[in-house]
VOKOL-108624 format. One record per atom (N, C-alpha, C): atom name; residue number from 1; x, z, y negated. Coordinates in steps of 0.1 Angstrom, whole numbers, plus 5000, padded with zeros to 4 digits. Each point is the difference from the previous one (the first is absolute). Last residue first. Layout:
% residues N
<pt CA NUM <X Z Y>> ...
This chain:
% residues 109
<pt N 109 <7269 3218 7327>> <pt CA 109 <4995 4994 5013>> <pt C 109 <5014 5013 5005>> <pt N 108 <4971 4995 4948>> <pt CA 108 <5014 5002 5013>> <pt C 108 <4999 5002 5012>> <pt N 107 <4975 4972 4956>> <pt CA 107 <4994 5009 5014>> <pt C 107 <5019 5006 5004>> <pt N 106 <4999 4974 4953>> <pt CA 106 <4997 4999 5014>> <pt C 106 <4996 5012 5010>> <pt N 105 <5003 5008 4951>> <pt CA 105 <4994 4980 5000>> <pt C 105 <5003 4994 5013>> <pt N 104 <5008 5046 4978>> <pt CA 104 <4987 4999 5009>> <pt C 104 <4999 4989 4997>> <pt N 103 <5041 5017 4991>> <pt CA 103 <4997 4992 4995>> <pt C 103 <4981 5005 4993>> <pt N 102 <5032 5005 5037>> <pt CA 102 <4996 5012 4994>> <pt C 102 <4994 4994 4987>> <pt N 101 <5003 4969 5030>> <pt CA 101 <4992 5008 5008>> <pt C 101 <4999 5013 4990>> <pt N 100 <5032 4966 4991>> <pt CA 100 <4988 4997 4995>> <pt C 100 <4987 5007 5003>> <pt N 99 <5048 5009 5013>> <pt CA 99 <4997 5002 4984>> <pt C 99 <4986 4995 4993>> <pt N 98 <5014 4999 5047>> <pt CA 98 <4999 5012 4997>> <pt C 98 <4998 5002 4984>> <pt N 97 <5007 4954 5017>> <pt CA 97 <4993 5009 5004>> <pt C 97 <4990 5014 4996>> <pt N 96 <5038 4969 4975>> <pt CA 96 <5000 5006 5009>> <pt C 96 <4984 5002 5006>> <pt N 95 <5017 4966 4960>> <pt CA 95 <4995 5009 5005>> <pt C 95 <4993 5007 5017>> <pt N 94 <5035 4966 4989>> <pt CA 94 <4993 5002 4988>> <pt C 94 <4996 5011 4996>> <pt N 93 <5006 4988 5046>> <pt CA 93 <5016 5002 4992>> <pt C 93 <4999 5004 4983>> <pt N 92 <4962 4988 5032>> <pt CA 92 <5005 5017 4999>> <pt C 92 <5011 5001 4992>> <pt N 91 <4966 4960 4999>> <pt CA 91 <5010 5001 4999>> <pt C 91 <5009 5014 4998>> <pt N 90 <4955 4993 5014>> <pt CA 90 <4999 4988 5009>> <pt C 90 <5018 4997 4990>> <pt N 89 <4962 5027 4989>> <pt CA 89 <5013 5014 5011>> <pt C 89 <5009 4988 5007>> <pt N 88 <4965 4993 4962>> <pt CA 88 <4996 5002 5010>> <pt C 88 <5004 5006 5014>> <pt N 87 <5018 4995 4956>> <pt CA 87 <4987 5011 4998>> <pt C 87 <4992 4999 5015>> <pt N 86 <5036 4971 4992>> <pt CA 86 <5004 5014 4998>> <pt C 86 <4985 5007 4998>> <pt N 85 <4992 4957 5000>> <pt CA 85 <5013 5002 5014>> <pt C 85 <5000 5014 4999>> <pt N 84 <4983 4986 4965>> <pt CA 84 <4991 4999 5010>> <pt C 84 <5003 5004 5012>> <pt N 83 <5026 4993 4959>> <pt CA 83 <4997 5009 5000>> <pt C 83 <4990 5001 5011>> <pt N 82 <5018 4960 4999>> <pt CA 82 <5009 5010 5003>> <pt C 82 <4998 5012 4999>> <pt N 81 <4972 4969 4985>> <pt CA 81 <5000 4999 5017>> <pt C 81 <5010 5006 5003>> <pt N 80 <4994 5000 4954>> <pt CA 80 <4989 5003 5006>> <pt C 80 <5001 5003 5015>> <pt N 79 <5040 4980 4978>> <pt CA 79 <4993 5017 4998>> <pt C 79 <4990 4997 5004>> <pt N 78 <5005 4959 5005>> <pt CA 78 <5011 5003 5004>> <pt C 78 <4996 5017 4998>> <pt N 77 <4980 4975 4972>> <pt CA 77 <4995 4998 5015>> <pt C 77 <5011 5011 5005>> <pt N 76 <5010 4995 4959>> <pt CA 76 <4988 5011 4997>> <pt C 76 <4996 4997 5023>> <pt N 75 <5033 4970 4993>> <pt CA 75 <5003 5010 4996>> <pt C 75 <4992 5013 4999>> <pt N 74 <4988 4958 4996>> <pt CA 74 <5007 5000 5013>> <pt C 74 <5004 5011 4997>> <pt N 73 <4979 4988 4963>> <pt CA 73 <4996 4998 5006>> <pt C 73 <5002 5008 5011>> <pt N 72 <5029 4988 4974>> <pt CA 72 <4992 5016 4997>> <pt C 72 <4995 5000 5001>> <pt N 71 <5022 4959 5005>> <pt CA 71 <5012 5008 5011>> <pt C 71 <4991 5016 4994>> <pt N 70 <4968 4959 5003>> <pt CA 70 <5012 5002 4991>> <pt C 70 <5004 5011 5007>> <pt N 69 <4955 4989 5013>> <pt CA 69 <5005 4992 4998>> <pt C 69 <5013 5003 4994>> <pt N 68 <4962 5015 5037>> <pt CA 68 <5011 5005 4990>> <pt C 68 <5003 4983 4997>> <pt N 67 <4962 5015 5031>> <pt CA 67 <5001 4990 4996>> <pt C 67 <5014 4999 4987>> <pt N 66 <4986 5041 5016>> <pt CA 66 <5005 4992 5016>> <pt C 66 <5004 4987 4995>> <pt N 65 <4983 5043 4975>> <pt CA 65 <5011 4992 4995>> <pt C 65 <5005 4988 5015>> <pt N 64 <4959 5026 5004>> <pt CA 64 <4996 4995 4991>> <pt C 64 <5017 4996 4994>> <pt N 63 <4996 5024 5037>> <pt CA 63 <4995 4985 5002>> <pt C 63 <5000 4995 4988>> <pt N 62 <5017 5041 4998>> <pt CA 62 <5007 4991 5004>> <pt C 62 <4999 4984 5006>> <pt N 61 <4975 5038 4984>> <pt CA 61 <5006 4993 4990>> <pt C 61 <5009 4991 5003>> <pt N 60 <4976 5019 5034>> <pt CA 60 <4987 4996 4990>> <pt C 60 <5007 4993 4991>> <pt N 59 <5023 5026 5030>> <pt CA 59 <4999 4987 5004>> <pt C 59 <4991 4995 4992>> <pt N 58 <5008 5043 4982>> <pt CA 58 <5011 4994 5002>> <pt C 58 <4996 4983 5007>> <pt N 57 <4967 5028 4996>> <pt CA 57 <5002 4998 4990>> <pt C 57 <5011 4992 5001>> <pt N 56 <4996 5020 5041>> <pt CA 56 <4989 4992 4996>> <pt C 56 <5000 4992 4986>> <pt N 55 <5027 5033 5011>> <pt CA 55 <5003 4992 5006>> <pt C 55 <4992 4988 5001>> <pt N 54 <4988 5043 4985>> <pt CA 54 <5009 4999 4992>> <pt C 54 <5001 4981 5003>> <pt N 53 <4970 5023 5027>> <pt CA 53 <4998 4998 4986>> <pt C 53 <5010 4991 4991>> <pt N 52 <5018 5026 5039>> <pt CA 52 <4988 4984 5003>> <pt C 52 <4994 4994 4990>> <pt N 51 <5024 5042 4990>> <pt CA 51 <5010 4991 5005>> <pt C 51 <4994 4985 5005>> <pt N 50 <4974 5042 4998>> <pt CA 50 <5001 4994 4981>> <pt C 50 <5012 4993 5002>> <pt N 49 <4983 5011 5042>> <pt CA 49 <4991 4996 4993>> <pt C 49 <5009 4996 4986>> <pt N 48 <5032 5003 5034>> <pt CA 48 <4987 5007 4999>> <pt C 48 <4994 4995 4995>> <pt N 47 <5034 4975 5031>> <pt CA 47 <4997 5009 4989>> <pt C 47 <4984 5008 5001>> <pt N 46 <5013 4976 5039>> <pt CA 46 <5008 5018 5000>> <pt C 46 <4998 5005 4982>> <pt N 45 <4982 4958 5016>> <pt CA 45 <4992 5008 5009>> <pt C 45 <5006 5014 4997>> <pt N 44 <5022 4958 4976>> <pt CA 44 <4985 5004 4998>> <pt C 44 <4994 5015 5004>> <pt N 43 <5037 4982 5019>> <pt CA 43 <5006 5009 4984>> <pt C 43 <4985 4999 4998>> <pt N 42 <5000 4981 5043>> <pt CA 42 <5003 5013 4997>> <pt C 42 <5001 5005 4988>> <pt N 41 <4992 4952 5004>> <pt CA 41 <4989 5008 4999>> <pt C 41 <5002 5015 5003>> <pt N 40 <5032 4970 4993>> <pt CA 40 <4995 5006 4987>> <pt C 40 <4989 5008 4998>> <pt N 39 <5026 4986 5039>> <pt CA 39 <5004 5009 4994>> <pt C 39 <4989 5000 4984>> <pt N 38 <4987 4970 5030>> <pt CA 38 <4999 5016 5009>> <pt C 38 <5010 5007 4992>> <pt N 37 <5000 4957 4986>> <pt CA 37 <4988 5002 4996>> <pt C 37 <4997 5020 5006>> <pt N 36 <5047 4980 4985>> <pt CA 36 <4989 4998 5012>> <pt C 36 <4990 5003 4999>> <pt N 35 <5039 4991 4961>> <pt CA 35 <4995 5007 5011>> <pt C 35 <4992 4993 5009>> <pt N 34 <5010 4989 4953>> <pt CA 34 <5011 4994 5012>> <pt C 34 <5001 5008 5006>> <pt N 33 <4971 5000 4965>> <pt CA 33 <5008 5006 5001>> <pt C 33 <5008 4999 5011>> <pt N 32 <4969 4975 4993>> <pt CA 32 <5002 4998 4984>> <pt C 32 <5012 5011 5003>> <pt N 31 <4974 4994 5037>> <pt CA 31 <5007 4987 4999>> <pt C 31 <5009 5002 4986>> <pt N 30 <4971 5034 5011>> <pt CA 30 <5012 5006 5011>> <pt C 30 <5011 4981 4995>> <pt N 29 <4955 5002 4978>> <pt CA 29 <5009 5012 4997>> <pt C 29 <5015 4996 5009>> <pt N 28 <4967 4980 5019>> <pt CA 28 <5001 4995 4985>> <pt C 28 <5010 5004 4995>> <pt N 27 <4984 5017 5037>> <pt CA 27 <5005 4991 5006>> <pt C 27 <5005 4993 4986>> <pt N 26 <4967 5035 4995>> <pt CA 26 <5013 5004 5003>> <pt C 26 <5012 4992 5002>> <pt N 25 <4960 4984 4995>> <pt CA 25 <5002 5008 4984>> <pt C 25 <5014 5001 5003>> <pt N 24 <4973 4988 5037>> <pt CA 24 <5006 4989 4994>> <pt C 24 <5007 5005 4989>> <pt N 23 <4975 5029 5022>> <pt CA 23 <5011 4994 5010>> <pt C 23 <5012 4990 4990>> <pt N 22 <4954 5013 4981>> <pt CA 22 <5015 5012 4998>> <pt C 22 <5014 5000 5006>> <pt N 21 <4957 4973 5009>> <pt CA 21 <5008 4997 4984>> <pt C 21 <5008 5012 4999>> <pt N 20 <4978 5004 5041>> <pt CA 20 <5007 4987 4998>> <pt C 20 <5007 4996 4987>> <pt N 19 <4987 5050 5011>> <pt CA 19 <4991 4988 5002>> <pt C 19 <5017 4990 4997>> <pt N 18 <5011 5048 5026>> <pt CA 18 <4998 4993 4985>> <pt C 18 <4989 4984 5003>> <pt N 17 <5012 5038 5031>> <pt CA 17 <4991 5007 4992>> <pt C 17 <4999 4990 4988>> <pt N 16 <5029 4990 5042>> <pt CA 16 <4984 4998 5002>> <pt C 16 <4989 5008 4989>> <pt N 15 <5052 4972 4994>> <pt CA 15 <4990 5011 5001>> <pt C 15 <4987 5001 5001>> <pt N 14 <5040 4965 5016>> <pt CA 14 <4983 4999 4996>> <pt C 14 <4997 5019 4998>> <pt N 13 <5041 4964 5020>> <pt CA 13 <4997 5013 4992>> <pt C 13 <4991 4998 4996>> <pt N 12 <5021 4966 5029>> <pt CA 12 <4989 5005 5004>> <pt C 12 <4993 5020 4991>> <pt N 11 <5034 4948 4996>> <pt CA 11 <4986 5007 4991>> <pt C 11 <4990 5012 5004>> <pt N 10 <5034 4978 5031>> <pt CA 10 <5004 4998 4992>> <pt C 10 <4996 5013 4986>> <pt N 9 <4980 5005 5044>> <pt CA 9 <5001 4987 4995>> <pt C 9 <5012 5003 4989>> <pt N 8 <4981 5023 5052>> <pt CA 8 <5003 4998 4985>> <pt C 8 <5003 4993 4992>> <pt N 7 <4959 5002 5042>> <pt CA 7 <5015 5001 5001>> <pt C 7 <5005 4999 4985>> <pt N 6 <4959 5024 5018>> <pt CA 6 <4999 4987 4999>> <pt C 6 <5017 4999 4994>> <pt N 5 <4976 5039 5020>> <pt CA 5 <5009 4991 5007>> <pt C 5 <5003 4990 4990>> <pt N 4 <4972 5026 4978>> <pt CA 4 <5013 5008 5010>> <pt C 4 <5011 4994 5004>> <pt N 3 <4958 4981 4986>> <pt CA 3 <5007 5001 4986>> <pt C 3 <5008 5009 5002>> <pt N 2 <4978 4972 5039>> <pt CA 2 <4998 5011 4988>> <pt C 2 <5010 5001 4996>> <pt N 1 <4987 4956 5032>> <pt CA 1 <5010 5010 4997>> <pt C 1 <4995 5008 4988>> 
């Protein structure tokens, strides 16, 4: 069976442009933000560059408070992954769309 036919799984999202540790980055991410790995990996794909960057930094600090200890700890967590959400279009209610695209921190689709 090829990789056409071959029947769908559960797990079967795989971008064919990203390596294996990126799959996983994403799948990380999308866990820490109570998403799907296919939605985080869209807010990825539609920001721009200085929004990818940005976001990057963002999950960088926010691994680095993962291990939290005390209620400002949890909290600095908490913002980080919240500002993550929103910068990555993955809480529109927060920030809309259209406000991030004019922004230029999302593509407009």
């Amino acid at each position: 069976m090829n990789a056409i036919t071959a029947p769908m799984t559960a797990n079967a999202f795989i971008p064919l442009a990203l390596e294996e540790e990126d799959i996983a980055t994403y799948a990380a991410i999308a866990d820490a933000l109570g998403c799907t790995p296919e939605e985080c990996g869209e807010g990825f794909m539609l920001a721009t560059p200085l929004a990818r960057d940005a976001a990057v930094l963002l999950w960088r600090g926010a691994v680095a408070l993962m291990p939290v200890s005390g209620a400002a700890g949890s909290l600095r967590l908490q913002d980080a992954l919240g500002t993550l959400r929103a910068l990555l279009g993955l809480d529109p209610r927060l920030m809309p769309h259209a406000a991030l695209a004019e922004a230029g921190l999302r593509y407009a689709v």
